[in-house]
N, C-alpha and C positions, 0 to 999 in steps of 0.2 A: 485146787492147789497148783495145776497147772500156771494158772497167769503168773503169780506170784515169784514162781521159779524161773516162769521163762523171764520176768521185768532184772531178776537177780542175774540171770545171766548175761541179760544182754548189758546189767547196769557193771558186770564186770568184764565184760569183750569192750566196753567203751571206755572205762581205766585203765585196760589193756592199751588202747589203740593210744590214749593218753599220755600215758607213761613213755611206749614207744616213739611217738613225737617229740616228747622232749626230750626225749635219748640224744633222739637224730638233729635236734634244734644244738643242746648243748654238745654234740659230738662235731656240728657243724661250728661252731662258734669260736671250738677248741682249735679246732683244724684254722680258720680265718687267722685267730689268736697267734697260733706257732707259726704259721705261713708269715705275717708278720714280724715275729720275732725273730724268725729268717734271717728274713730280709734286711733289718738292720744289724743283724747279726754279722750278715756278709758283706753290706754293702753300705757304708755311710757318706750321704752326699757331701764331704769336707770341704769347705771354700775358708776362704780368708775373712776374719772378723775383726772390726776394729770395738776395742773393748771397750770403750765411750760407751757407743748407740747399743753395743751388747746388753751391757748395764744398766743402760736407762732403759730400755725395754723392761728386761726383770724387774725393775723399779714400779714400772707403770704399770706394770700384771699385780702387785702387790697390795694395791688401792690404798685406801688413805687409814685402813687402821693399822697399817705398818707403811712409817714413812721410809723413805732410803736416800744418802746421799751420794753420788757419784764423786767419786776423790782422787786426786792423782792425776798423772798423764798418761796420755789415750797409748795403748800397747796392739800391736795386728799378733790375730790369735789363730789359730787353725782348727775348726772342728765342724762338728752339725751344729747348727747355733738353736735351730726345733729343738731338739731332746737334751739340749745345754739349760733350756731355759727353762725345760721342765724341773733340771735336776736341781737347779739351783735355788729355782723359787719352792721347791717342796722345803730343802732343807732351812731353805732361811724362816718358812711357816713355821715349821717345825719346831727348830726353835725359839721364835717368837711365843708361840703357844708355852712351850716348857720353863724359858725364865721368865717371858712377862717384857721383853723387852718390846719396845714399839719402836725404836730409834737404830736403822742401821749405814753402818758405811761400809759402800760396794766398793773395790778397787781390781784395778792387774798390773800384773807385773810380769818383769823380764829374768830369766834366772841363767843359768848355765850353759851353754852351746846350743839346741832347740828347745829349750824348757821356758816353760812361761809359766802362769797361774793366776787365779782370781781367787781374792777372797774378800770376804763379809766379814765386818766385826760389830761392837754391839758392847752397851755397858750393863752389867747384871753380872748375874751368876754364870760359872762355866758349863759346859753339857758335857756328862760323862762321858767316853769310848765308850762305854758296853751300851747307853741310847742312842748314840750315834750310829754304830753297828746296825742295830736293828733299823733302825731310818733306812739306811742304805740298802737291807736286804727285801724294805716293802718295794711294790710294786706302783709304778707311777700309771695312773689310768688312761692319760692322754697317749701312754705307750705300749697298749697291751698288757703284757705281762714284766716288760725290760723295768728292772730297778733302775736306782740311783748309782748303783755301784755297775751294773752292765754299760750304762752312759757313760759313766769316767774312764770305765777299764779300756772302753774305745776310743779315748781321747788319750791322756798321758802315765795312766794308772790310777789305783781308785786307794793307795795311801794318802788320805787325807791329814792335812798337820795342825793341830789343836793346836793356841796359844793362848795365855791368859794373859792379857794387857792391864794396865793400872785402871781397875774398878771393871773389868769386863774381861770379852776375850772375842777371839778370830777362830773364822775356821778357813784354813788354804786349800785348793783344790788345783791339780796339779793339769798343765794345757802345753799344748804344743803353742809354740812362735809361728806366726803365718809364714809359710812357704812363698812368697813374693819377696817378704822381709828379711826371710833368715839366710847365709849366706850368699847373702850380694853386696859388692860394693853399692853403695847410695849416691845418684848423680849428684856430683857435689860443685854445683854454679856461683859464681863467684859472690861476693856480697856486696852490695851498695855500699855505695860512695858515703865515708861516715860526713854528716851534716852538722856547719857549728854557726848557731845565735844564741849566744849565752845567753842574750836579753830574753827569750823564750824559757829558759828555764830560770832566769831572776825574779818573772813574775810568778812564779810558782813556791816560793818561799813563805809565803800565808800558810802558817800552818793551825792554827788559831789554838780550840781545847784539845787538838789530838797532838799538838806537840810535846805534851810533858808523857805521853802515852808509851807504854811499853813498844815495841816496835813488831813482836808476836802476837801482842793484843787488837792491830789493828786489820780494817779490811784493803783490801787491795784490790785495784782492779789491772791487771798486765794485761797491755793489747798493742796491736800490733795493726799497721796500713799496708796496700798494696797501691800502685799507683800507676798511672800513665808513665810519669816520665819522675826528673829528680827535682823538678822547679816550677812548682806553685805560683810564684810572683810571675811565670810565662805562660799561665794557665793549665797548668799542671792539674789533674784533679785526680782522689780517690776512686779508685774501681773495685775496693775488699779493704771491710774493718771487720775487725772483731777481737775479742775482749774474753778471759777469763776472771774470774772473782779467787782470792784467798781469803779463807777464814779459818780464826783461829789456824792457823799456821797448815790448814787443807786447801790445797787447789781444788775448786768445786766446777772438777772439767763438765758434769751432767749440765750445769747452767749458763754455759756459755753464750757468749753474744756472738753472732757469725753473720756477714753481712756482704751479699755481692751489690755493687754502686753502678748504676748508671752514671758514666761521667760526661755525657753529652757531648764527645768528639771521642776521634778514632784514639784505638790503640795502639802505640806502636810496636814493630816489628820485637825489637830492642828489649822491650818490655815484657809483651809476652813471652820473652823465652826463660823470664826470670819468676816469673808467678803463673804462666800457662792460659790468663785469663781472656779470652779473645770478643772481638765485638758480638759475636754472637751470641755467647753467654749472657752479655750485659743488657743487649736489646729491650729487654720486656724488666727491667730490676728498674726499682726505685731510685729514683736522684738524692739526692746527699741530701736535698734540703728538706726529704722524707727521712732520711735512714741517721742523719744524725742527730737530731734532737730524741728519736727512741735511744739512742748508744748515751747520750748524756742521761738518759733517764735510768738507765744502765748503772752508768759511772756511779749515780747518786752523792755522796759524799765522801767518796771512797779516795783512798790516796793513788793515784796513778803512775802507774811505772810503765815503762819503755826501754826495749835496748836502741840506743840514739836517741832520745824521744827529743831532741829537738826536730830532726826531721819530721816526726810523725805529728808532735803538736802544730808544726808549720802550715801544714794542712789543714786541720781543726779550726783553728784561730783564725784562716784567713776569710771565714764568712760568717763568722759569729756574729756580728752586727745584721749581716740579712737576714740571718735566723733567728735572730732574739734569742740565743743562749750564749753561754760562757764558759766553757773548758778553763775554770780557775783554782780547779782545786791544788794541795800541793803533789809532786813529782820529784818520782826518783829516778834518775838514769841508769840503767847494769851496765852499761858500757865505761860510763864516768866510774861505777864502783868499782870496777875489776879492773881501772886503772889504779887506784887508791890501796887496793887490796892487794891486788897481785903484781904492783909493781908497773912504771912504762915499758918496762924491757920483755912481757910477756904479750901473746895478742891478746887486743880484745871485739874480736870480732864474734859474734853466737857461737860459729863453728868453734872457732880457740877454746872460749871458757866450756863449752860442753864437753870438749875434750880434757880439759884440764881436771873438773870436776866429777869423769863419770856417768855423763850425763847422755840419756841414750836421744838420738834425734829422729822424729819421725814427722811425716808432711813439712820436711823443711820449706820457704818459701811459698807457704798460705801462710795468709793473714793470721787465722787458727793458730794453724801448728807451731809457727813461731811463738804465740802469744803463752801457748802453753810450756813450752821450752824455756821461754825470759820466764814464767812464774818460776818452772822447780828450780835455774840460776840465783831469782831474789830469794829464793827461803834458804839457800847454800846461803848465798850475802848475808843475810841477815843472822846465819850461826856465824860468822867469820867478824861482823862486824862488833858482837855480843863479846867473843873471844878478846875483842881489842877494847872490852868497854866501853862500847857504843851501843845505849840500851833503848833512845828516848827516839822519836822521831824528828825532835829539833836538835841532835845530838847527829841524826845521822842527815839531815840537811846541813847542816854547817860542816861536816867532813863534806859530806859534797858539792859546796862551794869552794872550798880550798880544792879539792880534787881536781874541780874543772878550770877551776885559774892555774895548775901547774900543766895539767891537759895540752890548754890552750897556749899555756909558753911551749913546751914539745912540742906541739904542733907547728909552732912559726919558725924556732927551729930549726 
């Protein structure tokens, strides 16, 4: 009986010495665990985010059985953008899984003195507080042990604001303004010289089956040039395009067109101080006669707007024949509408109407930034021109012919 007793003993000193191991394994683990949760408990690396690339990140981690679109204009945000990106893609899973939606729009925004915010919305059903709650109180894995709601409460606070929209609803989530952004003056450079060939914008009046079209209903593409100098016909060339889309009345800033130019002679001094873009930048980039025929593939058959866009189409146009493309579609100017709109006696220079209207300005003088600035100006336009029963787009092409022949008498003036 001997053997038997000693195999039992020794078979229970060795579930002994078992047990105690993983005592020590899960006591070490706990300890790693809380050591970490520390750590960002005390110390979160915050830098400045711009909520664009935030957003399309979250997008891209989301894979393709939850699309996302990126909407609005780009806002600079303040936080860890790691444990932001946790928090936000668990909850957007989350409730994907709970209504069934597969379709969402990311956005951010600017609110009250350092207040900002992103939020997700989505068409379905809403999600109650009491599921919301417990989402927030699990645990995100890629964080230890820190919830969803430990990530916020170290950003701007973890009151998050339900809304039900028509057929769905938002969830807002509350962020600081980037600290570069938030109270500074913004270096404010003067604006290019406004540029006038009406004949550049006469051939743009083909508006074919989108003219009888609602003027919400349509796509858009706003973009915006950067250039050498102000005179093309002197060899002037593109050094920055690039191009935002609206649909259905969303700026879709995640699919922007963005493009530095090879413009094969130096830049001047003059210049760079107005876009920053230096020969060295440009060196190794694609010449125009690469980068423009992709921006027309861009454009597609979308209606194109510009503030000035005579000047920007001037450029465009003047090598379409060596290219074999055609920048024909129609055009709308915001400069010519916010003459129309707002009267000659008001400016209309980008700075004027984003001040008139509200409109917050950020990367002014990029190609980009502007371009996304002229969109959220035309969707203003476009409630103001509705206002006046201007509904069609051959309705608001022929106001904008008349606009730019009273324009252009003011101007000789």
């Amino acid at each position: 009986m001997e053997a038997p007793l000693k195999r039992i003993t020794m078979a229970a000193d060795d579930a002994a010495v078992v047990r105690r191991e993983s005592a020590a394994i899960a006591t070490a683990i706990r300890r790693v665990t809380d050591g970490y949760q520390k750590m960002l408990s005390g110390w979160w690396p915050m830098t400045d985010i711009n909520s664009t690339e935030f957003l399309s990140f979250v997008g891209s981690r989301l894979g393709e059985e939850v699309h996302s679109t990126v909407i609005g204009l780009p806002v600079w945000l303040h936080g860890d953008s790691h444990s932001l990106v946790m928090a936000v893609e668990s909850l957007i899973r989350r409730t994907a899984d709970q209504v069934g939606a597969t379709e969402f729009d990311l956005s951010a925004g600017q609110g009250d003195g350092d207040l900002a915010w992103i939020e997700f919305a989505w068409s379905g059903a809403m999600v109650e507080q009491a599921l919301l709650d417990r989402w927030m109180a699990q645990p995100l894995v890629a964080l230890g042990r820190m919830t969803v709601r430990d990530v916020l409460q170290h950003h701007a606070g973890a009151e998050l604001i339900r809304e039900r929209r028509d057929g769905g609803g938002a969830i807002r989530l509350p962020m600081r303004k980037g600290i570069e952004q938030h109270g500074h003056d913004r270096q404010v450079l003067p604006g290019r010289p406004e540029f006038y060939d009406l004949t550049l914008l006469e051939q743009s009046r083909d508006t074919g089956a989108m003219g009888g079209r609602p003027l919400k209903s349509l796509t858009y593409v706003v973009f915006d040039t950067e250039t050498t100098g102000l005179f093309p016909s002197q060899g002037d060339q593109i050094v920055s395009i690039a191009g935002v889309r609206i649909v259905n009345g969303r700026i879709l800033s995640g699919e922007s067109f963005n493009r530095i130019v090879n413009p094969g002679r130096p830049i001047p001094a003059e210049s760079i101080r107005f876009h920053g873009i230096t020969d060295e930048m440009v060196k190794d980039k694609p010449p125009a006669a690469v980068v423009l025929p992709q921006f027309r593939n861009y454009v597609s058959d979308a209606v194109m707007v510009a503030h000035n866009a005579a000047f920007d189409l001037k450029f465009l146009r003047m090598r379409e024949r060596q290219m074999g493309i055609s920048f024909d579609n129609p055009v709308l100017d915001t400069m010519i509408l916010s003459n129309y709109l707002d009267g000659p006696e008001a400016g209309h220079s980008l700075d004027d109407i984003c001040e008139r209207y509200g409109i917050e300005i950020t990367e002014r003088h990029t190609a980009l930034g502007d371009s996304m600035v002229t969109a959220a100006v035309l969707l203003r336009q476009i409630e103001a021109l509705e206002a006046r029963g201007i509904h069609t787009l051959d309705a608001a092409v022929k106001t904008l012919d008349i606009a730019m022949i009273l324009h252009e008498r003011q101007r000789v003036l």
